[in-house]
C-alpha positions as CSV (number, residue, x, y, z in Angstrom):
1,X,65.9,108.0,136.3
2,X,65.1,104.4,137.8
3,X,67.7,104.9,140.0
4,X,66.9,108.0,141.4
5,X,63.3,106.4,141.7
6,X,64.3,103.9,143.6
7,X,66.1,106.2,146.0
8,X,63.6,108.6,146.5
9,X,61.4,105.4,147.5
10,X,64.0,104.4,149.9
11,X,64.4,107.2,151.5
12,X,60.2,107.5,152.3
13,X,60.3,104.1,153.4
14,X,62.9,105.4,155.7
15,X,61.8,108.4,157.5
16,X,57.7,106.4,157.1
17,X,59.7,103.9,159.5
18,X,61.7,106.4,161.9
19,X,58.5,108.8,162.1
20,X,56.2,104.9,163.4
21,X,59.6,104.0,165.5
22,X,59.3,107.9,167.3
23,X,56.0,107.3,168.0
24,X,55.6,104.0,169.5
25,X,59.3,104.8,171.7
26,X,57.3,107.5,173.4
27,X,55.1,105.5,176.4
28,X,52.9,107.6,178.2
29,X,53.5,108.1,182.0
30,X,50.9,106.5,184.2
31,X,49.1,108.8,186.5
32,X,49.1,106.4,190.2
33,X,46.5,107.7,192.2
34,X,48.0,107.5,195.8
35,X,45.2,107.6,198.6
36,X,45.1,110.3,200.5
37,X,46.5,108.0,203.8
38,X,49.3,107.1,202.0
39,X,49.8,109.9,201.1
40,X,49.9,111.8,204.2
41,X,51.3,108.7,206.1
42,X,54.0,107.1,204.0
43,X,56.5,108.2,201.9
44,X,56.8,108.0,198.4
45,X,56.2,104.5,196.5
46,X,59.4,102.4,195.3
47,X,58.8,102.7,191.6
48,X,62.8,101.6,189.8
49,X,64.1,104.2,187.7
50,X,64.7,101.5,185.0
51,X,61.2,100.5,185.2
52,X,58.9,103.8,185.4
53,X,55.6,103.3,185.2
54,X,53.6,103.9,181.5
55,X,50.6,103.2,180.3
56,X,51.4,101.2,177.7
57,X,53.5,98.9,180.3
58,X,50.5,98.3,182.8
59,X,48.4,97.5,180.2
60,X,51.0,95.2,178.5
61,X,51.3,93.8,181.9
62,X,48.0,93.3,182.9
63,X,47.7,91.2,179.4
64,X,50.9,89.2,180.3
65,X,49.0,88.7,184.0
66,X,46.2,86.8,182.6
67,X,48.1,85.3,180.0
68,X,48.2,80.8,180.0
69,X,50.9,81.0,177.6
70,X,53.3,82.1,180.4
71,X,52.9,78.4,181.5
72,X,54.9,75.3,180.3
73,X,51.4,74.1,178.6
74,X,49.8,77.2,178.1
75,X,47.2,76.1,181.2
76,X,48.2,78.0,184.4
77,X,48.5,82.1,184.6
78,X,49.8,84.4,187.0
79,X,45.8,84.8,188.1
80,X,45.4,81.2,188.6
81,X,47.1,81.3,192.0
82,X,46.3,85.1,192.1
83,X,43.2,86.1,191.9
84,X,41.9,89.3,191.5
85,X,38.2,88.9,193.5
86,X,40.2,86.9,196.2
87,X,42.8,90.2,196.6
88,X,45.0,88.5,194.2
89,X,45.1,85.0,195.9
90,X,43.3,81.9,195.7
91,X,42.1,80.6,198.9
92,X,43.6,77.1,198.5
93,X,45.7,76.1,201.4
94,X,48.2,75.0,198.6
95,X,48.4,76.0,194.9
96,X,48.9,73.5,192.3
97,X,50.9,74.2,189.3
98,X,50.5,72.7,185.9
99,X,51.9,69.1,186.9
100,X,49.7,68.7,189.6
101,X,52.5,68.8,191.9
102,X,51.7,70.9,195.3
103,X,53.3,73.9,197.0
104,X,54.2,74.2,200.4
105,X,53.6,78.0,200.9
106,X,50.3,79.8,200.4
107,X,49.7,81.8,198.0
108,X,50.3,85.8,199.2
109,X,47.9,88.2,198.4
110,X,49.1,90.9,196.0
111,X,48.5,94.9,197.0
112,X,50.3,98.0,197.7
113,X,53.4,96.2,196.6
114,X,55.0,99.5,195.6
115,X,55.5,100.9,199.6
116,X,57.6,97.6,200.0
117,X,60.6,99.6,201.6
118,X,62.8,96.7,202.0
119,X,61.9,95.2,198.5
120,X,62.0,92.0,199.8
121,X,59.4,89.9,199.0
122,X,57.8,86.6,199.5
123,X,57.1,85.1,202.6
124,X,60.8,84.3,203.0
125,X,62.3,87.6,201.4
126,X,64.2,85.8,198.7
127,X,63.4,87.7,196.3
128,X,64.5,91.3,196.1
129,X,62.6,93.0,193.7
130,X,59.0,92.7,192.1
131,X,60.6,92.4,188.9
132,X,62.9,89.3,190.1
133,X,60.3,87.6,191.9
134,X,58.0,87.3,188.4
135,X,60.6,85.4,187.3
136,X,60.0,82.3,189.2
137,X,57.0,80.9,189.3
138,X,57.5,80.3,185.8
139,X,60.5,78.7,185.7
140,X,59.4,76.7,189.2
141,X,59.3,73.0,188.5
142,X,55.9,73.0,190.8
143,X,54.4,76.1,189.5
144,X,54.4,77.0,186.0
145,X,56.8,74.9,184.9
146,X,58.1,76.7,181.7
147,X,61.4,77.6,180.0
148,X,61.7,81.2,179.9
149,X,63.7,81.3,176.4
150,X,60.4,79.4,175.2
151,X,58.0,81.6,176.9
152,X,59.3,84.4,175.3
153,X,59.0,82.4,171.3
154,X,55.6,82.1,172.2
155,X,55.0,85.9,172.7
156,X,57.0,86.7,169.5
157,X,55.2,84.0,167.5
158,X,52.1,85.8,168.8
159,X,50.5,88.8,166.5
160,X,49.8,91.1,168.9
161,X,52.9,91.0,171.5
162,X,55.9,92.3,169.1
163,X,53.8,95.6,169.0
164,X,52.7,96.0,172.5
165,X,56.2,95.8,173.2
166,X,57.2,98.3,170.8
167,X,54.8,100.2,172.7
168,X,55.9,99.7,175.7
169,X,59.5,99.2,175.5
170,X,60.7,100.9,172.6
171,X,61.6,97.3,170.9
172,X,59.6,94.6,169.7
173,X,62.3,91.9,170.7
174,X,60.7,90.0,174.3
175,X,62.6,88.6,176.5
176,X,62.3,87.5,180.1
177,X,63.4,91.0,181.4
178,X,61.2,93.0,179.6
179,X,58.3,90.6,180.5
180,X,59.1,90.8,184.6
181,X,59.5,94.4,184.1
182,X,56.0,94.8,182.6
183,X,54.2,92.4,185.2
184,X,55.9,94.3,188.0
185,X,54.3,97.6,186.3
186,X,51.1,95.8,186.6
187,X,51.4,94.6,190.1
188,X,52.8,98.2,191.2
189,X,48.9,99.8,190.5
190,X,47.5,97.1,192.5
191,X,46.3,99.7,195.3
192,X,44.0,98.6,198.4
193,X,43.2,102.0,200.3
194,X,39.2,102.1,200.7
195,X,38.5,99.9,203.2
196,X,35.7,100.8,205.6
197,X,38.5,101.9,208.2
198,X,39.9,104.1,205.3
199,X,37.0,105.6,204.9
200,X,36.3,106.2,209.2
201,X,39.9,107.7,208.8
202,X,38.8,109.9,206.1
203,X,35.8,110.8,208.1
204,X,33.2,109.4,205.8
205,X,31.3,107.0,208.3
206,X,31.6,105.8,211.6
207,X,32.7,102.4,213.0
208,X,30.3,100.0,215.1
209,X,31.1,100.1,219.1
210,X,32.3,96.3,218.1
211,X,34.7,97.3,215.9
212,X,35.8,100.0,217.6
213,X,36.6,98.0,221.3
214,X,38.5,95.6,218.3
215,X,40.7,98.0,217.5
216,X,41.3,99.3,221.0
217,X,42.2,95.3,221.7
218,X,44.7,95.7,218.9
219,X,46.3,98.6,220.0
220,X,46.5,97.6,223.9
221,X,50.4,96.5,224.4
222,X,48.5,94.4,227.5
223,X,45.5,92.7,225.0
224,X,46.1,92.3,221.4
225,X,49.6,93.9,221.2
226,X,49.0,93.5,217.0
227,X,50.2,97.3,216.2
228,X,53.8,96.2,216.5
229,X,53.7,94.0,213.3
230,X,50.9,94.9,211.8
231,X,50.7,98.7,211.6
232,X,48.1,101.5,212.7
233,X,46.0,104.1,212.1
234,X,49.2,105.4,211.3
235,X,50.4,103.0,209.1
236,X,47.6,102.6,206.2
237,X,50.0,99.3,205.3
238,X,48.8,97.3,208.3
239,X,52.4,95.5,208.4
240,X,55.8,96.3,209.4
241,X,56.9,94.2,206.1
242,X,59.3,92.4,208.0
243,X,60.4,89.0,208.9
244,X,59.1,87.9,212.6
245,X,58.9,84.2,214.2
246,X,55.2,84.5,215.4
247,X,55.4,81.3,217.2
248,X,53.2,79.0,215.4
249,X,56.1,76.0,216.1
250,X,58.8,75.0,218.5
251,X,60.6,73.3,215.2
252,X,60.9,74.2,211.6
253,X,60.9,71.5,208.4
254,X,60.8,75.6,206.8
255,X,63.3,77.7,207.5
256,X,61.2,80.7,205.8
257,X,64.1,83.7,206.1
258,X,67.0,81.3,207.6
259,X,66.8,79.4,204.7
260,X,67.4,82.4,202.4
261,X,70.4,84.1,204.9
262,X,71.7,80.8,206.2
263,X,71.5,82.9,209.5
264,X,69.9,80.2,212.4
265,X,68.7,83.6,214.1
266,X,66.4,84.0,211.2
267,X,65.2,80.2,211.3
268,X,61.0,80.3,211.6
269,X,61.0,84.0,210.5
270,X,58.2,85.1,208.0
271,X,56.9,88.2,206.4
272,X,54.2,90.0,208.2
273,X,51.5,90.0,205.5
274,X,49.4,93.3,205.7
275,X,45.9,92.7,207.4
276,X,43.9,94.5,204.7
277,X,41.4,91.9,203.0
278,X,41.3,89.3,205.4
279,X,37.6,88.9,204.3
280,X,38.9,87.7,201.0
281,X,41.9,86.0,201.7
282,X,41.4,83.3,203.7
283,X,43.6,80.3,204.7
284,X,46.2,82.3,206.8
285,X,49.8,82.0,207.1
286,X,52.6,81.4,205.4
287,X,51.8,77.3,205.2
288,X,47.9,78.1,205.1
289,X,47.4,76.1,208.1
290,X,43.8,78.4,209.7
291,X,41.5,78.3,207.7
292,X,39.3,81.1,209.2
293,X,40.2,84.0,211.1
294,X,39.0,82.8,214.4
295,X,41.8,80.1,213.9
296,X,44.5,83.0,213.6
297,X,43.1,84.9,217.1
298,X,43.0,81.9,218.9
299,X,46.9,81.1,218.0
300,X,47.7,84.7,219.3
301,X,45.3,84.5,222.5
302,X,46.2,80.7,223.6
303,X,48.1,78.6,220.9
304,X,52.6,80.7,221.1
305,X,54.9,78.1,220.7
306,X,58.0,78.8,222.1
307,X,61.4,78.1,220.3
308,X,64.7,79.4,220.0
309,X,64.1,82.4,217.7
310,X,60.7,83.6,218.9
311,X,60.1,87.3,217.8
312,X,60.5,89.1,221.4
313,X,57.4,90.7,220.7
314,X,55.8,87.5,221.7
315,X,55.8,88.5,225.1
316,X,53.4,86.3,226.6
317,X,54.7,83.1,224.7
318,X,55.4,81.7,228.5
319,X,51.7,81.9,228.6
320,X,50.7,80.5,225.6
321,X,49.7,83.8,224.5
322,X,47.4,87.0,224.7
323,X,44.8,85.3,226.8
324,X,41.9,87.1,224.8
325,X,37.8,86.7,226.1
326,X,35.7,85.5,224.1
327,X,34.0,88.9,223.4
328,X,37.7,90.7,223.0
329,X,38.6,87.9,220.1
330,X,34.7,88.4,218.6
331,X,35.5,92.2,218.8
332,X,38.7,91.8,217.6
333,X,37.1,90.2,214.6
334,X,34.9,92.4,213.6
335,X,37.8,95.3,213.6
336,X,39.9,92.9,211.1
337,X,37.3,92.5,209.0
338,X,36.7,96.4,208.4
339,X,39.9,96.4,207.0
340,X,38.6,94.6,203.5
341,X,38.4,97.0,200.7
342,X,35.6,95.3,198.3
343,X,36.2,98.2,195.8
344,X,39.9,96.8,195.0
345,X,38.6,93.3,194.8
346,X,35.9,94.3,192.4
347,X,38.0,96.9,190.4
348,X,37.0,96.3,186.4
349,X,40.7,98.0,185.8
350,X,42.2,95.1,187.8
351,X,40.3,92.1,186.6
352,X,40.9,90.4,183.1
């Protein structure tokens, strides 16, 4: 009689557990609202088949986002260099990581990361998916400076990550994998599409004759000639997501994409970052090196630099550039600028 007892209680331990394992192995798809531009402009988002989006993995990687603990000493998170009122940068020139110890990139802006065709990304394309380029800042000596086998103790020590795993990935061991594969949910939802051009587009207001002539001087081959790397009213991205040499120097101590494909013809080459924010995501360029957007239209009006792999889209390099007035780079302003969406930069779903 004891023994049968003790079987009967074994067996509703077992099926109490299998019924709590079918649940939690049983994420919920998350519902991505795509803007209507994208939607009639792009095709569909990049989302891995290994790495769908759920609901229980944004959420688990929005938590891992603002988490310290992904830090060597539990002081630095992906938001410290990414913020999400500065469109998910930091306006610092430089970050510093937990050392103290300085970049020498600035830190990109993070938005509509899933319409990435290529999947290359950072400024010199070394890293070819979202979910492999969470991985280093972590492990980066001048970032966050952690080990990712301790990293992931931490998170299993912790009382609430076991089951938000379980949740999410349909096991409560964490590892660096699962970890880069929730944060990459996360950044996946981080969509910029309301901007005050969006909404012209849309046909929901009007623009101001200034920003208006702005974008005629961006669209004008002979004027701005910006379209070419930076996208359209056609292309709701506002960049090309490739690698050009925009002639900012005649010599490189960063190799930016020739460092990456030991290629010289790619020495100089950078990622076009998408114009969308600019209000927010000042300095500009890969090295931070203008600190307002005034600084970036001169470069392109009177400051090319020629060197050996300038993009041939600098056509006027031999004249040191576009050769803007004063009222075409004001008005050329003013057209940048109604690309900033404060909606994504004050979205409560985004923030911590």
């Amino acid at each position: 009689m004891k023994k049968s007892c003790i079987f009967l209680l074994a067996i509703f331990l077992l099926m109490h557990c299998t019924s709590k394992e079918a649940t939690v192995y049983t994420p919920v798809p998350y519902n991505l609202e795509i803007p209507i531009l994208f939607a009639n402009k792009l095709i569909a988002p990049v989302i891995p088949t290994n790495n769908p989006l759920t609901e229980e993995g944004v959420a688990l990687g929005k938590k891992l986002f603002f988490d310290k603990k992904l830090s060597g000493n539990n002081t630095q998170s992906c938001a410290s260099c990414h913020s999400p009122q500065k469109s998910f940068t930091n306006n610092r020139q430089f970050s510093k990581g937990i050392d103290g110890l300085l970049g020498t990139r600035n830190s990109m802006p993070l938005f509509n990361l899933a319409w990435n065709f290529d999947e290359r990304f950072a400024w010199d394309g070394k890293e070819l998916s979202l979910e492999r380029q969470a991985l280093e800042p972590v492990k980066n000596p001048i970032e966050m400076h952690a080990n990712w086998e301790v990293v992931a103790e931490k998170l299993q020590a912790n009382s609430e990550y076991p089951d938000l795993f379980l949740q999410a990935f349909g096991t409560s061991i964490i590892d660096s994998i699962l970890i880069t594969r929730a944060i990459a949910q996360f950044e996946r939802i981080l969509i910029s599409g309301n901007s005050k051009f969006d909404q012209y587009l849309r046909g929901e207001t009007t623009l101001t004759p200034q920003e208006q002539s702005g974008f005629t001087v961006f669209m004008d081959e002979a004027k701005g000639d910006c379209f070419h790397c930076h996208g359209s009213d056609n292309n709701p991205l506002w960049t090309d997501n490739k690698f050009h040499n925009n002639g900012l120097d005649s010599g490189f101590s960063d190799l930016g994409l020739g460092a990456v494909t030991g290629d010289t013809n790619d020495n100089g080459k950078f990622k076009s970052p998408s114009l969308r924010n600019l209000k927010f995501t000042a300095p500009y360029m890969h090295d931070g090196r203008f600190t307002t957007l005034e600084g970036v239209i001169q470069h392109y009006s009177e400051g090319l630099q020629p060197s050996a792999t300038i993009d041939p889209l600098m056509k006027k390099v031999g004249q040191g550039g576009v050769g803007l007035s004063t009222q075409e780079k004001a008005n050329l302003k003013a057209f940048l600028l109604s690309l900033s969406d404060p909606d994504f930069v004050n979205n409560p779903a985004f923030r911590e």
